[in-house]
N, C-alpha and C positions, 0 to 999 in steps of 0.2 A: 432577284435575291442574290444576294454576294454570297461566296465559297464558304466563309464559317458559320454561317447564318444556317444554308443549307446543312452543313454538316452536325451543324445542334440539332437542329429536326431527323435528324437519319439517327444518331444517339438518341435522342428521348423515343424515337420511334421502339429504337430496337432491345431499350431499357423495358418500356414499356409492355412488350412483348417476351419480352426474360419475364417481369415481372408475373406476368397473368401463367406462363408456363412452370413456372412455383406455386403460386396460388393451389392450380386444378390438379397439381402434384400432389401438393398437401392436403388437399382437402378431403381427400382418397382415408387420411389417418384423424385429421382433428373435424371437428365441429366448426363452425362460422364462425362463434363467440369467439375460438383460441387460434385466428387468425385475425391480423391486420396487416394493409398496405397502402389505405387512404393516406394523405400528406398528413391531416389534424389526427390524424391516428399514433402514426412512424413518427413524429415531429419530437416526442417526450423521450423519445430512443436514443435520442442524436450523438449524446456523450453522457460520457460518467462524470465526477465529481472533475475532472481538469475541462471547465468550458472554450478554453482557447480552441478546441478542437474539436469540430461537428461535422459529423456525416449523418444523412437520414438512411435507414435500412430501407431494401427494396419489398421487403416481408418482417413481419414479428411474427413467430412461432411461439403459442403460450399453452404448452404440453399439462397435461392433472396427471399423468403416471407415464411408468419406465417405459410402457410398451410405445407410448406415443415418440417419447424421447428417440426409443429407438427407431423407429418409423421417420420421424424426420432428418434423422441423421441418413438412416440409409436413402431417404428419398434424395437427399441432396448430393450426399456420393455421388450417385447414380446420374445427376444430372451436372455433375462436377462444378455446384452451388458454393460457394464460402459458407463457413458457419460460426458466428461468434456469439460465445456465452452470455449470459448479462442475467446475474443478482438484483441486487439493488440498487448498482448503479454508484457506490459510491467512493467507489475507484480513484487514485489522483494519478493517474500515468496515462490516461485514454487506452488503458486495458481492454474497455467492453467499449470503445466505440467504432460503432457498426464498418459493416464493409460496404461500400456503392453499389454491390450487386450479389448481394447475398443477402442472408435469412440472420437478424438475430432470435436467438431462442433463449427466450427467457425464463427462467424459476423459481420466479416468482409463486408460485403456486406449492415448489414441493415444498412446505412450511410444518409439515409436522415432526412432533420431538417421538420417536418411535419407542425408543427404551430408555429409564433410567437403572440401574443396577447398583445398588453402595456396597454390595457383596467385591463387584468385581472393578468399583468405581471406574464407571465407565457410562457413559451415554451416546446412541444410537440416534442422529438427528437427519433430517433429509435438507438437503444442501441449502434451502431457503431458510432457513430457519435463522432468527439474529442469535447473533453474538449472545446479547446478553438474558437474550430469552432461554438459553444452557442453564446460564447459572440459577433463573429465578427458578426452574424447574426442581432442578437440585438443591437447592436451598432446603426444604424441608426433611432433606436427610442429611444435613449439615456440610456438604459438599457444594461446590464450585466449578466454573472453568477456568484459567486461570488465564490465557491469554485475553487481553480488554485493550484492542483499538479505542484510541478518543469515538471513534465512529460506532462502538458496538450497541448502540440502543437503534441502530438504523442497519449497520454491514450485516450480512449474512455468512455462516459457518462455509460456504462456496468458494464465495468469495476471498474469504482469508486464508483457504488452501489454496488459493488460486495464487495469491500475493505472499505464502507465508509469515501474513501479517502479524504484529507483537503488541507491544501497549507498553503501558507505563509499569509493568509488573513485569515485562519479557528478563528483567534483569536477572533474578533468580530464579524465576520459574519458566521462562523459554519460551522462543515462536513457535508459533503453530505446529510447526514441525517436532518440535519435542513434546506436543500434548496432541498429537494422532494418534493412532492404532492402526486404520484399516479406513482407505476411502476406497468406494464402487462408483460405477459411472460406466458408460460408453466409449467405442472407437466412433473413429467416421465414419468407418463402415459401418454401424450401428451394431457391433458385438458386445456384449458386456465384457467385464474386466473390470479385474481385484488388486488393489496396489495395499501391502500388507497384509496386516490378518489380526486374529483375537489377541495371539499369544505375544509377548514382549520381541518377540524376535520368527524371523519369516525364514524358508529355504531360499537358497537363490540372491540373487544381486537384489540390491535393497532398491527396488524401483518406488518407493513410496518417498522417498526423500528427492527423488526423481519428478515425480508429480506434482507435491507440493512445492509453489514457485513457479509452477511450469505456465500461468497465466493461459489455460483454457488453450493451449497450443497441441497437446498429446489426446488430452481427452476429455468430455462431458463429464465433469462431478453430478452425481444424485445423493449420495451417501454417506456419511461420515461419522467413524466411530471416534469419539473423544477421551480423552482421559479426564477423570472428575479429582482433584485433591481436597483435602479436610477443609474448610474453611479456621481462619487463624482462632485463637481463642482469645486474641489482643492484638491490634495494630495500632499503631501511633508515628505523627510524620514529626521531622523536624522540616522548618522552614528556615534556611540562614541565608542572609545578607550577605554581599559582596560591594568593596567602592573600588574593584578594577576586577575586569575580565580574566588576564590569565591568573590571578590567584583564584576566581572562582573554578575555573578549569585544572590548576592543578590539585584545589582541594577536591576534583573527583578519583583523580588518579590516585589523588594519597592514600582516599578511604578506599578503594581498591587493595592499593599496595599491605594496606594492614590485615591484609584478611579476611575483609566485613564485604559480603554481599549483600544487599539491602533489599529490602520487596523492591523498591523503586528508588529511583534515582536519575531525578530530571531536571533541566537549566533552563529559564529563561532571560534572557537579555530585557536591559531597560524598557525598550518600545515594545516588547510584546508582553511584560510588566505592567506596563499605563495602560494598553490594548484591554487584556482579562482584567483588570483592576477597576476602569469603569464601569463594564461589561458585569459583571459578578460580585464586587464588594467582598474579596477575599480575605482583606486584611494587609494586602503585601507591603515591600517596603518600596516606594514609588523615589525613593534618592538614592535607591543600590543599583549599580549598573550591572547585577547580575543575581537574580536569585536560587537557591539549588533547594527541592524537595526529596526531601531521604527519607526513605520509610522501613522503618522492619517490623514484621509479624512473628507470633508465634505464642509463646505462653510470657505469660507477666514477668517470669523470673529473666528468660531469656531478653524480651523486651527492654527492659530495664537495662540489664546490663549489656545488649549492644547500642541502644539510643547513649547512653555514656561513652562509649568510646567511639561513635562516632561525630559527636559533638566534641570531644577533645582532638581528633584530627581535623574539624572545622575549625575551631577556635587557632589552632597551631598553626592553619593554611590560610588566616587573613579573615576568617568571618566576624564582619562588625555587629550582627545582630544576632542571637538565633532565639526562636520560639518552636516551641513543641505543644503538639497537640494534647489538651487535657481529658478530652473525652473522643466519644465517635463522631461528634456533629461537628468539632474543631476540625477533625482530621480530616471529613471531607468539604469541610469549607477550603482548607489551605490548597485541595485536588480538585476543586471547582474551577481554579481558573486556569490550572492547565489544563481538562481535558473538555474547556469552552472555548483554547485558542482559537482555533481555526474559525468558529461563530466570533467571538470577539473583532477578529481582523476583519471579517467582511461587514462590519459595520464601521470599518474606518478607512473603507477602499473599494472604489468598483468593482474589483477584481483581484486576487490575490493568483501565484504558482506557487506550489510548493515542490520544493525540491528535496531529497530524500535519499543524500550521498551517505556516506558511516565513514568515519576515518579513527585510526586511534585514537585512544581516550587521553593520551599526550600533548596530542597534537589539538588540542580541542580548541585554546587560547588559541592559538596560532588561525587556526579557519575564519574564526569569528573574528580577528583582526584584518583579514586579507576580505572577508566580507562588507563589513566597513569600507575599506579601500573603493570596493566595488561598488557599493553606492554613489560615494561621488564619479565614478568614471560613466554609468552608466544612468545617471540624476533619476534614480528609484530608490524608495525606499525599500525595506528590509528587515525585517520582528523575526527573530530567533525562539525557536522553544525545541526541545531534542530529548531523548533519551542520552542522558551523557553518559550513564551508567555506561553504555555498550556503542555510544561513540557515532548512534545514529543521530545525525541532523535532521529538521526540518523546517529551513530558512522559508519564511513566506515572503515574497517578494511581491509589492504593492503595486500596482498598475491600472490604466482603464483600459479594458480591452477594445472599447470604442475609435482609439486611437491607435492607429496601425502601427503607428513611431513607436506608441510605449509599448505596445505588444514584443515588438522586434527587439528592441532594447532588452524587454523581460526577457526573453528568449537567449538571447544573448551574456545576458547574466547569468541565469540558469545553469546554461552549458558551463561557462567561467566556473562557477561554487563545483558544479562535478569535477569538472577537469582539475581544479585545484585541491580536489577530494582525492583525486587519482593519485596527483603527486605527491603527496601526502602520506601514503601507503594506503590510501582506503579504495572506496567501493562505488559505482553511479548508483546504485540503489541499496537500501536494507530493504523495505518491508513492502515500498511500495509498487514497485516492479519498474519493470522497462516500459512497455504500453508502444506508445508512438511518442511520447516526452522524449526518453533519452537514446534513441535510437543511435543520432551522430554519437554521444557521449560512446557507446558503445566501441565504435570506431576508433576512441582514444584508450579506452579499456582494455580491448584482446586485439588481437594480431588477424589479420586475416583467417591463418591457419585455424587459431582457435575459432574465430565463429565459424566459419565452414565445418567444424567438430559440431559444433553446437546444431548447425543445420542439419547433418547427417542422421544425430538424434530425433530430430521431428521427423524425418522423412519415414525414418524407421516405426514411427507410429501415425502418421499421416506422410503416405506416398505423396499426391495429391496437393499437400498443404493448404489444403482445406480449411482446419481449424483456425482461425485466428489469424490470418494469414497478414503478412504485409507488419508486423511488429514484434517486438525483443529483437531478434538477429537480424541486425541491420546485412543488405545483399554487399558484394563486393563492389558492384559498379557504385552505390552509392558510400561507402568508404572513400573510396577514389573522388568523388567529388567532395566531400565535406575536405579530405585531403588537401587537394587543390585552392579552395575556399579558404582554409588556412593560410596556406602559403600567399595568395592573392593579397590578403588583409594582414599581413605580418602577425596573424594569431597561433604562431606555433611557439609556446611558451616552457613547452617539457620538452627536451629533447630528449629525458633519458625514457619517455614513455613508450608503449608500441607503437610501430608505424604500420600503414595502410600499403 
């Protein structure tokens, strides 16, 4: 038997043996049923909604209440186990994919809506629970939630405190973060712990703005209070035409500039146009190389007179078509085909990345040109669709993950659209988080110093690093090599960015 051969065998030995010493840990707190660690068991575990990247867990943990939750959390402290969260799974950063030698613990189960309130408009849901199973809830007291991922008939309320996640409405009514209250949940060490409260405002450093975003790294979500708004008494979209890019881009910024914040406000480019357009029969204009959906709510009178002025700043910024919805079933026809993109594209692609940089709403023409560029450099395609309102991207980039070339290449790209998001004046993520996606990109984003800040924060709520461990803050040593790697391949393109 030759040296690596042997030493697979002494690993799977000793994997194998970690594994069954979790097991008879856990079994101490749950039942049979709400464990697994069979391969045809763990194997559905592997990754969330980014497939480029699979690990199978050594255990799934699938807790029915807090006492369980807390039970496994301190069992795994105790044997200095990783622990990483997982919803629904449909994550695009590889947020919830598993660690090689830990436990994921899944919540899937905590699925009920505990309270609705229209006194104090507020709902009370336990972290499983979808997106948009808030609103159907609230619906008969004429209330809503107002954040709505394309994903929310599947993401759960966890999950999108995990991500900060927004939707096509984040424009005027806010991420997740501005429609919280009060989320509960667990340490590693399995303590409870309260980030917020009932009241608008909390004693003490605002750790709740802390949490949200913090991608399952500080602590277990079980709980989440929401905020519920009126539902409108009228909404209607315009849908307008563009025959070139940077004038659809800067007629976002113009109706910006006028004062007009609109329920939504979102772009997509030609090929992801033709993509939702076979897909859904929306109606769109399949000769505009750019489309923009404006919407505002509120009462009729108000209605009316902002879809007017903001159809006169479209008209004035180059829109060669525009149509408005005449009723409710126009207006979610015209919202049909952006919030099918993501389904649209994986029927005209093995495999899609979505990437998920923000850059000013200025700069918007500018991205989507130097994207372009990127296509030929790196022979991938690329279907845009974004929140332009708030200047979040979400470039799909087309590939067969079968093919290691195109993988590398997408990969490749990926980082390029953030890196070029950086320079830009923007951001590697809005909504969808860090994960293990944009780790490097990180390394282009903050300085050493800063993520070492950022790491000192987790430590302070997991010593250990336990939770989630090994994604968002990329280590120093590897800084230093994505560094070098640059340098090697003449890929250092910003000079004015931070260095490593």
């Amino acid at each position: 038997m030759n040296t690596s051969s042997a030493s697979s065998e002494t690993d799977l030995l000793q994997k194998t043996e970690l594994q069954s010493h979790i097991v008879r840990g856990l079994e101490a707190h749950l039942p049979s049923s709400s464990l697994l660690w069979n391969r045809e068991d763990t194997t559905p575990y592997e990754c969330d909604g980014l497939t480029a990247y699979r690990q199978r867990p050594l255990v799934v943990a699938l807790p029915e209440t807090e006492a369980q939750v807390a039970a496994i959390l301190k069992t795994c402290h105790a044997m200095g186990v990783p622990v990483v969260a997982r919803g629904a799974g449909t994550g695009l950063s590889g947020g919830a994919m598993p660690h090689a030698l830990g436990v994921t613990l899944s919540l899937a189960r905590f699925n009920k809506i505990l309270k609705v309130d229209k006194r104090s408009r507020t709902a009370v849901v336990q972290c499983g629970v979808r997106n948009l199973a808030i609103s159907e809830a609230a619906s008969p007291l004429g209330l809503y939630y107002a954040p709505d991922p394309s994903s929310q008939i599947a993401c759960t309320i966890g999950g999108n405190v995990a991500e900060n996640s927004g939707g096509v409405h984040c424009l005027k009514y806010g991420l997740t973060l501005h429609n919280v209250l009060k989320v509960k949940g667990y340490t590693i060490e399995g303590d409870p712990i309260t980030f917020g409260g009932d009241a608008l405002d909390t004693p003490g450093y605002d750790l709740l703005s802390l949490v949200v975003g913090s991608e399952g790294m500080l602590a277990i979500i079980t709980e989440v209070t929401v905020k519920l708004v009126p539902k409108p008494i009228l909404a209607r979209c315009i849908m307008a035409s563009f025959d070139d890019i940077r004038k659809a881009g800067d007629a976002v910024a113009a109706v910006i500039a006028a004062g007009i914040i609109p329920a939504g406000l979102e772009m997509m480019d030609k090929p992801m146009t033709a993509a939702v357009e076979d897909y859904v029969h929306a109606g769109y204009d399949l000769t505009a190389e750019a489309i923009l959906l404006c919407e505002s709510d509120g009462t009729p009178e108000e209605v009316e007179e902002e879809i007017g002025r903001m159809s006169g700043v479209l008209r004035s910024h180059g829109a060669t078509a525009i149509a408005v919805s005449r009723d409710e079933a126009e207006r979610l026809k015209f919202w049909s085909g952006r919030k099918n993109a993501f389904p649209a594209s994986g029927r005209i692609s093995p495999d899609y990345m979505c990437m998920d940089s923000t850059i000013p709403r200025k700069r918007l023409a500018d991205i989507l040109l130097a994207i372009q560029e990127m296509e030929k450099k790196y022979q991938l395609r690329c279907a845009n669709v974004f929140h332009a309102g708030d200047g979040n991207l979400h470039p799909l980039i087309l590939f067969d993950a079968n093919d290691p070339d195109q993988l590398h290449r997408c990969e490749l790209f990926g980082a390029d659209i953030l890196e070029t998001s950086v320079a830009m004046g923007g951001t590697v993520t809005g909504e969808h988080g860090v994960g293990v996606e944009k780790l490097n990109s990180m390394c282009v984003q903050f300085s050493a110093a800063e993520n070492a800040q950022m790491r000192g924060i987790k430590r302070a709520f997991d010593t250990k690093e336990l939770l989630n461990p090994g994604k968002v803050i990329p280590t120093l040593q590897r800084c230093a090599e994505y560094g070098k790697m640059l340098v090697r391949s003449g890929q250092i393109k910003h000079p004015d960015l931070p260095r490593f």
